[in-house]
C-alpha positions as CSV (number, residue, x, y, z in Angstrom):
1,X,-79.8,-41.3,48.0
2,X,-80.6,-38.6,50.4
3,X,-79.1,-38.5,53.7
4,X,-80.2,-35.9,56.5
5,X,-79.0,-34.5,59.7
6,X,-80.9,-33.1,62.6
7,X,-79.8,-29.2,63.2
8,X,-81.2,-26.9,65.8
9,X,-81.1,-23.4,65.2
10,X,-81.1,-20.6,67.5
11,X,-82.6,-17.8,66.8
12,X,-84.0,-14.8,68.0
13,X,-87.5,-14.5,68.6
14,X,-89.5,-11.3,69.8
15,X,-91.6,-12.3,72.4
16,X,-92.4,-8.8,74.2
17,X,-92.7,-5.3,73.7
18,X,-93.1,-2.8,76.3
19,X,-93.6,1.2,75.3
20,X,-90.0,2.8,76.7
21,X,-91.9,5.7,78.5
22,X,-95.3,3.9,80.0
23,X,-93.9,0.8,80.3
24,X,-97.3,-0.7,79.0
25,X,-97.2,-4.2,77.0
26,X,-97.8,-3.9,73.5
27,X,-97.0,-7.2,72.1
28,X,-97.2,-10.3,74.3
29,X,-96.2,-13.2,71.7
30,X,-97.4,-15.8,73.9
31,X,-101.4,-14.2,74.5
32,X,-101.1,-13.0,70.8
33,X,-101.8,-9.2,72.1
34,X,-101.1,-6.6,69.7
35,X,-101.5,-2.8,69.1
36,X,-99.6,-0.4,66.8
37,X,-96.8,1.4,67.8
38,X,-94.1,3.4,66.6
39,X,-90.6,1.7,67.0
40,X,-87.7,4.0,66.3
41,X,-83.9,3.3,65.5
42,X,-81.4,5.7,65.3
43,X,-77.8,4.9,64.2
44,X,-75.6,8.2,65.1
45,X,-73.4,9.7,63.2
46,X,-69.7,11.3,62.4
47,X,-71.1,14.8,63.4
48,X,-73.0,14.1,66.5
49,X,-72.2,13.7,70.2
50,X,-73.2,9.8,70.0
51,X,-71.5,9.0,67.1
52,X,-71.0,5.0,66.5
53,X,-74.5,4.6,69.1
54,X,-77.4,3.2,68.0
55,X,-80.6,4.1,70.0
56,X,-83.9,2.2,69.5
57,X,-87.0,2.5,71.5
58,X,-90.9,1.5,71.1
59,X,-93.6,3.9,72.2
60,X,-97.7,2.9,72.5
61,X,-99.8,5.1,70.8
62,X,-101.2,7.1,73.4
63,X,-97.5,7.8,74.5
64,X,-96.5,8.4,71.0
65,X,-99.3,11.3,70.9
66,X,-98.3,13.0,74.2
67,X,-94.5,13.3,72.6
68,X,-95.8,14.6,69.0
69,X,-98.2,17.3,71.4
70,X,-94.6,18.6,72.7
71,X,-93.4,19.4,68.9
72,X,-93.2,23.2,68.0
73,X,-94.0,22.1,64.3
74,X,-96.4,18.6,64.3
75,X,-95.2,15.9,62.2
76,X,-96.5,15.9,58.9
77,X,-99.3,13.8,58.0
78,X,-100.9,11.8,55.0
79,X,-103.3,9.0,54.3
80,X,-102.5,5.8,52.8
Protein backbone atom coordinates (compact mmCIF):
# COMPACT_ATOMS: atom_id res chain seq x y z
CA UNK A 1 0.00 0.00 0.00
CA UNK A 2 0.99 3.48 -0.84
CA UNK A 3 0.02 6.32 1.22
CA UNK A 4 0.59 10.06 0.11
CA UNK A 5 0.70 13.43 1.58
CA UNK A 6 0.02 16.72 0.07
CA UNK A 7 3.37 19.15 0.34
CA UNK A 8 3.68 22.61 -1.04
CA UNK A 9 7.02 23.76 -1.87
CA UNK A 10 8.28 27.17 -2.02
CA UNK A 11 10.55 27.95 -4.23
CA UNK A 12 12.18 30.59 -5.91
CA UNK A 13 11.12 31.50 -9.20
CA UNK A 14 12.67 34.21 -11.59
CA UNK A 15 10.09 36.12 -12.92
CA UNK A 16 11.91 39.48 -14.05
CA UNK A 17 15.04 40.79 -15.28
CA UNK A 18 15.93 44.28 -15.65
CA UNK A 19 19.58 45.40 -17.28
CA UNK A 20 21.34 47.12 -13.91
CA UNK A 21 22.36 50.23 -16.01
CA UNK A 22 19.20 50.92 -18.47
CA UNK A 23 16.90 49.54 -16.41
CA UNK A 24 15.17 47.90 -19.64
CA UNK A 25 13.17 44.48 -19.09
CA UNK A 26 14.83 41.60 -20.43
CA UNK A 27 12.91 38.72 -19.25
CA UNK A 28 9.27 39.11 -18.33
CA UNK A 29 8.24 35.40 -17.20
CA UNK A 30 4.69 36.15 -17.30
CA UNK A 31 4.70 37.67 -21.42
CA UNK A 32 7.41 35.00 -22.10
CA UNK A 33 9.83 38.06 -23.41
CA UNK A 34 13.29 37.18 -23.76
CA UNK A 35 16.64 38.57 -25.14
CA UNK A 36 20.32 37.58 -24.26
CA UNK A 37 22.12 39.16 -21.83
CA UNK A 38 25.19 38.98 -19.97
CA UNK A 39 24.57 38.21 -16.08
CA UNK A 40 27.66 38.51 -14.00
CA UNK A 41 28.54 37.28 -10.40
CA UNK A 42 31.44 38.06 -8.61
CA UNK A 43 32.26 36.46 -5.20
CA UNK A 44 35.30 38.68 -3.62
CA UNK A 45 38.06 37.72 -2.23
CA UNK A 46 40.86 37.55 0.81
CA UNK A 47 42.96 40.20 -1.19
CA UNK A 48 40.38 42.69 -2.22
CA UNK A 49 38.61 45.60 -0.59
CA UNK A 50 35.18 43.62 -0.69
CA UNK A 51 36.23 40.58 0.54
CA UNK A 52 33.29 38.05 1.80
CA UNK A 53 30.79 40.34 -0.96
CA UNK A 54 29.23 38.93 -3.61
CA UNK A 55 28.11 41.36 -6.54
CA UNK A 56 25.81 40.13 -9.38
CA UNK A 57 24.31 42.25 -12.03
CA UNK A 58 22.47 41.68 -15.58
CA UNK A 59 23.26 44.02 -18.42
CA UNK A 60 21.03 44.03 -22.05
CA UNK A 61 23.03 43.77 -24.90
CA UNK A 62 23.12 47.12 -26.18
CA UNK A 63 24.37 48.15 -22.60
CA UNK A 64 26.80 45.33 -22.43
CA UNK A 65 28.36 46.85 -25.75
CA UNK A 66 28.67 50.51 -24.56
CA UNK A 67 30.68 48.99 -21.30
CA UNK A 68 33.05 46.58 -23.54
CA UNK A 69 33.53 50.14 -25.98
CA UNK A 70 35.11 51.66 -22.53
CA UNK A 71 37.82 48.63 -22.41
CA UNK A 72 41.54 49.78 -23.19
CA UNK A 73 42.01 45.98 -24.46
CA UNK A 74 38.35 44.45 -25.97
CA UNK A 75 37.39 41.31 -24.63
CA UNK A 76 38.49 38.47 -26.51
CA UNK A 77 36.33 36.90 -28.94
CA UNK A 78 35.55 33.37 -30.56
CA UNK A 79 32.84 31.55 -32.41
CA UNK A 80 30.98 28.59 -31.22
Amino acid sequence: MEKYEEKVIKDNVLTEVYCNKCGKLIYDQHTKKKVDYLSLTKEWGYFSNKDMEIHSFDLCEECYDEFIESFKYPPSKTKK
